[in-house]
C-alpha positions as CSV (number, residue, x, y, z in Angstrom):
1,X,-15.8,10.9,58.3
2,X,-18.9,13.3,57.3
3,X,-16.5,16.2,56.5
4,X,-14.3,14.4,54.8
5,X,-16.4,12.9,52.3
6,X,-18.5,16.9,51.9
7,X,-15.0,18.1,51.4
8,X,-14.1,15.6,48.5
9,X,-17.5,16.4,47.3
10,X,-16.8,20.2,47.2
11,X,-13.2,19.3,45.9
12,X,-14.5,17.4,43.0
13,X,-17.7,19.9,42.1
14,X,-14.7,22.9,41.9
15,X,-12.5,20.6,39.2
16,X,-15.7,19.8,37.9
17,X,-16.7,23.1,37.3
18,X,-12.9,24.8,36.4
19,X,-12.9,21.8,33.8
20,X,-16.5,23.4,32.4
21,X,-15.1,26.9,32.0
22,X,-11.5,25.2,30.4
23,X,-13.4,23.8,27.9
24,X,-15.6,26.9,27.0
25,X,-12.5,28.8,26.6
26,X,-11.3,26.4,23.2
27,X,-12.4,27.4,20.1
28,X,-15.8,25.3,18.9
29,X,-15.4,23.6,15.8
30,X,-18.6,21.7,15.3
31,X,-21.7,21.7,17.8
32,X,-25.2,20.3,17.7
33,X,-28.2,20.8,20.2
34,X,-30.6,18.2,18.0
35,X,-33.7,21.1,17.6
36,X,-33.3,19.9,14.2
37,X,-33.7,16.9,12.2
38,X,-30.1,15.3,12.6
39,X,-30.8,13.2,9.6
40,X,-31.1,17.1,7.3
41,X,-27.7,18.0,8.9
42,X,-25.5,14.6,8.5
43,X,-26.3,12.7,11.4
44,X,-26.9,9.0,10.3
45,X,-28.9,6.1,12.2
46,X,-27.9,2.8,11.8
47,X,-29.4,-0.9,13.1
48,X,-28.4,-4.2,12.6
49,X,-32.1,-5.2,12.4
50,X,-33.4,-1.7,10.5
51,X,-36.5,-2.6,13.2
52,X,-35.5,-0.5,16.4
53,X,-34.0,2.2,14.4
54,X,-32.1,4.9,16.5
55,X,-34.5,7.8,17.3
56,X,-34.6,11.5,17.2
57,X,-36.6,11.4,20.2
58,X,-38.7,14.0,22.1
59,X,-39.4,14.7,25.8
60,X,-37.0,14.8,28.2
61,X,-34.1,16.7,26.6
62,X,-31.0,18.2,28.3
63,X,-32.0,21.2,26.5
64,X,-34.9,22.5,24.1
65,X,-37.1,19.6,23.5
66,X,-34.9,17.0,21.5
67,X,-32.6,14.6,21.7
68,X,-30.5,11.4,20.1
69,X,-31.9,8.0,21.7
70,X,-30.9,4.2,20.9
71,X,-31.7,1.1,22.3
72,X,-30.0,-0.8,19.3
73,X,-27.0,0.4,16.3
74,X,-25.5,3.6,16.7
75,X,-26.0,7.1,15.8
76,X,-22.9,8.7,13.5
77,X,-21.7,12.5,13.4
78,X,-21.6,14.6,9.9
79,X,-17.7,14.6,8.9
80,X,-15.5,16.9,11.3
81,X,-12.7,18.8,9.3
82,X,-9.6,18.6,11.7
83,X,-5.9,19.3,11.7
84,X,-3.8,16.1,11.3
85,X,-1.9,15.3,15.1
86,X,-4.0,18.1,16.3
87,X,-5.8,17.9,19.8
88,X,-10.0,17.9,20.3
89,X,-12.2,18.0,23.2
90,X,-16.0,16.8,23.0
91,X,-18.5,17.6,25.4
92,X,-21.8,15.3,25.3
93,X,-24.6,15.0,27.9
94,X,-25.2,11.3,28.3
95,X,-28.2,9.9,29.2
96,X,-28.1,5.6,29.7
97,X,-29.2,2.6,31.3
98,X,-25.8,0.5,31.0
99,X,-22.1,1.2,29.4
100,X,-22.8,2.6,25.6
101,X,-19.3,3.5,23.6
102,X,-17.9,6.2,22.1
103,X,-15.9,6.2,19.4
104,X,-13.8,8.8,17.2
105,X,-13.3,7.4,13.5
106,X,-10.3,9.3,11.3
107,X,-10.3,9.6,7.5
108,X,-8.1,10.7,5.0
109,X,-8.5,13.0,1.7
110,X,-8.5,9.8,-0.3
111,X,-11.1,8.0,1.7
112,X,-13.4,10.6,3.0
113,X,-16.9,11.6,1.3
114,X,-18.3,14.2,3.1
115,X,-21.3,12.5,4.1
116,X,-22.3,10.0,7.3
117,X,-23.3,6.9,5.4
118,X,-19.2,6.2,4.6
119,X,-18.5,3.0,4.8
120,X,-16.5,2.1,8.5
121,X,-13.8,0.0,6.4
122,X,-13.0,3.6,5.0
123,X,-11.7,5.0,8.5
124,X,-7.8,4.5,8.6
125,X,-8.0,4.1,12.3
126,X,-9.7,5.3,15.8
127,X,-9.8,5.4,19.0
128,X,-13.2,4.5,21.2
129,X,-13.8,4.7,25.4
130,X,-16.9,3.8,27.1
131,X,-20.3,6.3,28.5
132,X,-21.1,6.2,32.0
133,X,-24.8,4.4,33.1
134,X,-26.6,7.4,34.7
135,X,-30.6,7.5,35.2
136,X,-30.5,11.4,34.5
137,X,-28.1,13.7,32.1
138,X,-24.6,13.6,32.7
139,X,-21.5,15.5,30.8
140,X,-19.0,13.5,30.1
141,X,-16.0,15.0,27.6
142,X,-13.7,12.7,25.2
143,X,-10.3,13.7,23.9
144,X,-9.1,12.6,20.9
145,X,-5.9,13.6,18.9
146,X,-6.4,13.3,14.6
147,X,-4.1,10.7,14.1
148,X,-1.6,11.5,11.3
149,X,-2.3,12.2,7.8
150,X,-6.0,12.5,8.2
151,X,-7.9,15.2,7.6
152,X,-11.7,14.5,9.2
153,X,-13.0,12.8,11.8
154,X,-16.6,11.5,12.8
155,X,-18.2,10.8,15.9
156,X,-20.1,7.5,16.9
157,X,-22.2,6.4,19.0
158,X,-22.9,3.1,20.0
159,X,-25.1,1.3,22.4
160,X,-24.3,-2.2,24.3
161,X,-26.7,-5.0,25.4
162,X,-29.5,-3.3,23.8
163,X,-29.3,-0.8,26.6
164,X,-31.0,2.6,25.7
165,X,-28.2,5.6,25.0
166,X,-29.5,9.0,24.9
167,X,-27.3,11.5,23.7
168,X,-27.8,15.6,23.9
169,X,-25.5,18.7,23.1
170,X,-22.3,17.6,21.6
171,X,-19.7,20.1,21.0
172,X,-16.3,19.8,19.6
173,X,-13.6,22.1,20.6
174,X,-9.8,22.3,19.5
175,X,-7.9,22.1,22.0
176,X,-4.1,22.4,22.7
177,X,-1.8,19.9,24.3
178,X,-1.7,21.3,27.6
179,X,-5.8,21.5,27.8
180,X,-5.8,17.9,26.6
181,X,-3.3,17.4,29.5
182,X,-5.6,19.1,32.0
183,X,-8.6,16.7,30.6
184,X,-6.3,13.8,31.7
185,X,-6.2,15.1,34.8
186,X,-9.2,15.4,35.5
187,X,-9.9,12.0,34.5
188,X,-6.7,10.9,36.7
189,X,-8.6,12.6,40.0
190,X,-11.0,10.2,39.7
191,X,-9.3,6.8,40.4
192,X,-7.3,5.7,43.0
193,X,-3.4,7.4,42.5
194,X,-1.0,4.4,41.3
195,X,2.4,4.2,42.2
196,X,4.9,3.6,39.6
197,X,8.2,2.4,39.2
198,X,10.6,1.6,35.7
199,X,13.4,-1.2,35.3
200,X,16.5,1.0,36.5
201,X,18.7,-0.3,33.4
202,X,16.2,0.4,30.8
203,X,18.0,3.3,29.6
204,X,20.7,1.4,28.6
205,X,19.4,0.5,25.2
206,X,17.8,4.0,25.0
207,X,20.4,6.5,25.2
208,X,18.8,8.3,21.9
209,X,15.2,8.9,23.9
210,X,17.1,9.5,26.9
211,X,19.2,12.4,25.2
212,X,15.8,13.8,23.9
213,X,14.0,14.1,26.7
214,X,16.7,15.6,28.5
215,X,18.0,18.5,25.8
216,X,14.9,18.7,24.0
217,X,13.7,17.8,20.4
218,X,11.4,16.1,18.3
219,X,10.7,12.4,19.6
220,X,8.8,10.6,16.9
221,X,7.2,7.5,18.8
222,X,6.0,4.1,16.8
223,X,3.2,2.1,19.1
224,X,3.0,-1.2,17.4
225,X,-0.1,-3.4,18.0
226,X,-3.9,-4.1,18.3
227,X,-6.5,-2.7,20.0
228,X,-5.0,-2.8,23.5
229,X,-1.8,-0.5,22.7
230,X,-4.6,1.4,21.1
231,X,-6.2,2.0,24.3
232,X,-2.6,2.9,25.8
233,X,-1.6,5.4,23.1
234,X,-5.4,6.9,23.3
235,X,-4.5,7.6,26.9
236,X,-2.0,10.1,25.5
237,X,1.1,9.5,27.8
238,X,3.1,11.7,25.7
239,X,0.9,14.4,27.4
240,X,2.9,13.5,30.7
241,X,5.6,12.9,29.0
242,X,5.6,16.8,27.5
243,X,4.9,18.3,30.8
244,X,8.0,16.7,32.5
245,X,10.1,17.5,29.7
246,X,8.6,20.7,27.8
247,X,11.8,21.2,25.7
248,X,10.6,17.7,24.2
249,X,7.8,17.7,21.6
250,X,6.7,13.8,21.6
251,X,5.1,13.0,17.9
252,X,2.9,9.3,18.3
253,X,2.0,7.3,15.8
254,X,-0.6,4.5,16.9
255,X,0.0,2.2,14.3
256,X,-2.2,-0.6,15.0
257,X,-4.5,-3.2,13.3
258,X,-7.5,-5.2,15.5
259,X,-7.2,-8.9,16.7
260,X,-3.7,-8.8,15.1
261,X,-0.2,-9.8,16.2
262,X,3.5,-9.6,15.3
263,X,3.1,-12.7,13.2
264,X,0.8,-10.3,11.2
265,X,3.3,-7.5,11.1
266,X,7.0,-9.2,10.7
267,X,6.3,-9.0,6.6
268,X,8.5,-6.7,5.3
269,X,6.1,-4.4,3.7
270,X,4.2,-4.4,6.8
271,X,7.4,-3.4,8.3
272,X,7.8,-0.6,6.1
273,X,4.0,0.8,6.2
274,X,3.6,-0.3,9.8
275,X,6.9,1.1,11.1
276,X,9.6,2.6,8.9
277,X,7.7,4.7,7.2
278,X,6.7,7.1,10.0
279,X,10.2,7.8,10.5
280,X,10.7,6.6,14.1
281,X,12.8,7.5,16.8
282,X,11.7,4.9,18.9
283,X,9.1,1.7,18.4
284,X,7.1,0.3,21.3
285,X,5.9,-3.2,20.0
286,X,3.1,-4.8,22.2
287,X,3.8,-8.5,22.9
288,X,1.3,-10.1,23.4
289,X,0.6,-14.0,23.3
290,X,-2.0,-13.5,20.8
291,X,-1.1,-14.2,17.3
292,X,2.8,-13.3,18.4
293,X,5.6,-15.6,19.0
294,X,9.3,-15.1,19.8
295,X,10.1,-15.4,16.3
296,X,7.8,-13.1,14.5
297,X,8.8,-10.0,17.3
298,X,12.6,-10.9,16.8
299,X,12.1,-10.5,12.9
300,X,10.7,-7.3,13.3
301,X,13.3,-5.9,15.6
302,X,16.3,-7.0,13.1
303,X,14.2,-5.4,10.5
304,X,13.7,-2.4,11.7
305,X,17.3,-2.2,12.9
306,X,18.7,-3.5,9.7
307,X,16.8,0.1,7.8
308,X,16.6,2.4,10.8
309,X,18.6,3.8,13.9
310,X,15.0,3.6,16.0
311,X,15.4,2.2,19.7
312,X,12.9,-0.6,20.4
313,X,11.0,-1.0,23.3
314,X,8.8,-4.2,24.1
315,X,5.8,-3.6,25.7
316,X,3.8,-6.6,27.5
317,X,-0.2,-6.5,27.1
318,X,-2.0,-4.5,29.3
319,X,-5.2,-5.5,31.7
320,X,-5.8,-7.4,34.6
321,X,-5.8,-11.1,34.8
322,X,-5.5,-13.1,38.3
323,X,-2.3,-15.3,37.3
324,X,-0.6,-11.8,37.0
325,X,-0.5,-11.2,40.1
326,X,2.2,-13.8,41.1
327,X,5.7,-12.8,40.2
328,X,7.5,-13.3,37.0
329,X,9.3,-16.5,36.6
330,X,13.0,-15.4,34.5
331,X,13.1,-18.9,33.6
332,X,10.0,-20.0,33.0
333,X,7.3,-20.7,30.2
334,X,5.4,-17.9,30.6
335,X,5.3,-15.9,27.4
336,X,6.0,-12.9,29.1
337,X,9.5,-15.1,30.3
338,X,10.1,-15.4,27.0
339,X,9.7,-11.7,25.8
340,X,11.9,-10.6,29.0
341,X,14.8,-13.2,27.8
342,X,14.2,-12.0,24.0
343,X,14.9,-8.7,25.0
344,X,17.9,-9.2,27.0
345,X,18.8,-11.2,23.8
346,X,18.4,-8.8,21.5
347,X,19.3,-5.7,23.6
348,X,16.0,-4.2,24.2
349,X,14.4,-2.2,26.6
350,X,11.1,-3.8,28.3
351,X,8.1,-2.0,29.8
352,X,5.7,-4.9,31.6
353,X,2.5,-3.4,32.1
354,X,0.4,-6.9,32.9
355,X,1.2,-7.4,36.2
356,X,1.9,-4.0,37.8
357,X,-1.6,-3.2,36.0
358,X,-3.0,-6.4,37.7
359,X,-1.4,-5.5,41.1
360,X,-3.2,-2.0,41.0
361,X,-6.5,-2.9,39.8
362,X,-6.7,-5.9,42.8
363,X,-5.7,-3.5,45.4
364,X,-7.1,-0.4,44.4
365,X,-10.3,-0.5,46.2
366,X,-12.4,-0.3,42.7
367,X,-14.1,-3.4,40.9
368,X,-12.2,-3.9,37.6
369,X,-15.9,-2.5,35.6
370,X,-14.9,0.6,37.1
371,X,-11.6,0.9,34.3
372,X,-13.4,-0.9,31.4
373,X,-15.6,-0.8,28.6
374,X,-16.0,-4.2,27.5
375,X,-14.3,-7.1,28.6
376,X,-11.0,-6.4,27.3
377,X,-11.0,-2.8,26.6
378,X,-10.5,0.1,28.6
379,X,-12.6,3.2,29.2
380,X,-11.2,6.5,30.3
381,X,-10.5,6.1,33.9
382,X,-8.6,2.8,32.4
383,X,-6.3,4.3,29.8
384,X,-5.3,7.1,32.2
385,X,-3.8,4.4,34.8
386,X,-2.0,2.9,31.9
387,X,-0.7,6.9,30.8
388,X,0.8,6.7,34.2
389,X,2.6,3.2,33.8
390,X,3.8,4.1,30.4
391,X,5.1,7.7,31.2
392,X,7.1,6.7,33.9
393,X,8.7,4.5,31.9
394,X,10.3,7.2,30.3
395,X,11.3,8.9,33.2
396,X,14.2,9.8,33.9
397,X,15.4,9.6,37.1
C-alpha cells in the first residue's frame, strides 16, 4: 500500500538522520575531506599493475572539489592511534559502480611504522565488510573494535572487478559500546527480522557463562577460526549480549588465521598463542569441513581442558548453501553429524549456524548478494543476522 511504503520511507529517513546526529556527538579522532594532496598527509595508492594508479581525482566531489577514486588497487589511510578493545565509528561518502571493500587493518607497537607504505603481512589481524553500488554519494558508516594489544589501525580501501570506488569525507570517531550497539541497529533495521532459537540443554556444559551473564562479571570470550568466524565476531554479538545483561562486560578475542582450520591450530603452541594465552572463559571453535577433522577439534578441546577451566563451544560454519536447508541427519556422514556426535562425546555445547542461516536467507524475501561481499564473506547487513544467531545462543531463558 502507497502509505505504507511513504511511512517506511519516513521511518527509515528519521533513524537515518538520529544515526547522523549519534555519530556527530563521538569525539573525532582522525578526519579527511581530500582538499589536499592525500599522498603529503599519509594516504597511499597502491596497483597491482602501477598502470591505473588510484587517483586523487577532481570534479564531482561530495564536498569542496576533490576526492579518492579507483578503478584498480586500493587506497590506504595514514596510521590511526587507537585504544586496544576500544570501539570506532567511520563515516565515508561512497561513490561506486559495483561492491568495493572496506577494510580495518590493526597493528601493534612492535610492527607499526607510522607511515601507509607498511607492509600488510605486518597487520596482526582485521576485520573488512563490503560498500554499497550507488550512481551518486552515499554515507555508509563501519564499526570496528581495536582488537587487543594493538595500538593503531589503518583504513583500506579496495575496489572489486575493476569497478570504479570513489571515496569522499572519512571521519573516524570513538565511540562507546552502547553507540556501537545503536550502529548495529541500525544496520539490523534494514534486513528482514530473523527469529531465533538455542538448543535448550546447551547450558549444561556452560554453567560458568551461564553464572556470568546472570550475576555479572568479566566474560573473556576465545572465537577460534578463519575468516568466517571473523565475520561473526566483527558483527560484535557481545554488543547484544551486554545489553541483555549489563552487569556482564563480554571481552572478545577473534583469534583467527585465513584459509585455516583446526588441523592448523591443534599444535600445542598454537594452542597456547591461539587460545590459552588470552585467558579464556569460554572458546567458540568454528568447525568447519575445511582443513578440520574430528580429530584435530578433539585435540584441541582436551588441550585446552587439560591447562584451563574454559567452557567450549563448537560452532558450525556460517553461510548459506542449498543442501542446508534439509534437516540434520544425527547419524549420518555429514560433517556437521560428526561435530554434533563429537560434542555430545566430549561434553560440549554446540551452536549450528549453517542451516538456520540457510533457512533465513531462502525465506527472507532478499537475494543472498544482499548479505554478502564476496562469495563467501559477509557484508554488514550479513554479520548482523549472524550477531543475532550467536547472541541468542547465550541467552538465557
Amino acid at each position: 500500500m502507497f502509505w505504507l511504503s511513504t511511512l517506511r520511507k519516513l521511518v527509515m529517513l528519521t533513524m537515518i538522520g538520529i544515526a547522523a546526529q549519534q555519530f556527530a556527538q563521538s569525539a573525532v579522532v582522525m578526519q579527511f575531506d581530500f582538499e589536499r594532496d592525500p599522498l603529503n598527509i599519509g594516504w597511499y595508492a597502491w596497483s597491482p599493475d602501477n598502470k591505473s594508479t588510484p587517483q586523487w581525482a577532481t570534479g564531482n566531489a561530495h564536498s569542496g572539489t576533490r576526492y579518492l577514486e579507483a578503478t584498480s588497487g586500493r587506497w590506504r589511510s595514514p596510521m590511526i592511534p587507537v585504544k586496544s578493545g576500544s570501539y570506532y565509528l567511520v563515516e565515508a561518502f561512497i561513490r561506486g559502480e559495483g561492491i568495493g571493500l572496506w577494510h580495518a587493518l590493526f597493528f601493534d607497537g612492535n610492527s607499526v611504522k607510522l607511515e601507509s607504505s607498511i607492509d600488510l603481512n605486518a597487520a596482526k589481524t582485521g576485520i573488512c565488510t563490503g560498500t554499497d553500488p550507488s550512481t551518486t554519494w552515499r554515507r555508509q558508516v563501519m564499526c570496528f573494535r581495536a582488537a587487543p594489544g594493538t595500538t593503531h589501525a589503518q583504513l583500506m580501501f579496495e575496489t572489486k572487478n575493476n569497478n570504479t570506488l570513489a571515496i569522499d569525507d572519512v571521519t573516524i570517531r570513538s565511540a562507546t559500546w552502547q553507540e556501537a550497539a545503536r550502529w548495529e541497529e541500525d544496520i539490523y533495521a534494514t534486513v528482514p527480522p530473523i527469529a531465533c532459537t538455542a538448543p535448550a540443554n546447551r547450558w549444561e556444559f556452560l554453567p560458568h557463562t551461564r553464572e556470568l551473564l546472570l550475576h555479572g562479571g568479566n566474560l573473556r570470550m576465545v572465537l577460534l577460526g578463519s575468516s568466517n568466524i571473523n565475520d561473526v565476531g566483527s558483527s560484535y554479538p557481545e554488543l547484544l549480549i551486554m545489553k541483555r545483561y549489563p552487569r556482564t562486560v563480554v571481552d572478545p578475542v577473534i583469534s583467527v588465521q585465513g584459509s585455516v582450520g583446526c588441523n592448523y591450530y591443534q599444535t600445542p603452541e598454537r594452542v597456547k598463542s591461539a587460545i590459552l594465552d588470552h585467558k579464556p572463559d569460554i572458546v567458540v571453535i568454528e568447525c568447519s569441513s575445511f582443513d578440520s577433522t574430528v580429530d584435530s577439534i578433539r585435540s584441541i578441546v582436551r588441550q585446552v581442558r587439560a591447562a584451563s577451566r574454559a567452557e567450549i563451544v563448537f560452532e558450525t560454519t556460517c553461510g548459506y548453501e542449498k543442501g542446508w536447508l534439509v534437516p540434520l541427519e544425527p547419524n549420518g556422514t555429514d560433517f556437521f553429524a560428526c561435530v554434533l556426535r563429537l560434542a555430545n562425546e566430549e561434553k560440549v555445547a554446540c551452536l549450528e549456524l549453517s542451516r538456520p542461516a540457510s533457512r533465513y536467507f531462502a525465506d527472507c524475501g532478499k537475494p543472498f548478494e544482499f548479505f554478502r561481499r564476496d562469495a563467501h564473506h559477509f557484508n554488514d547487513r550479513g554479520k548482523q543476522v549472524m550477531a543475532r544467531l550467536f547472541a541468542s545462543f547465550f541467552t538465557v531463558e
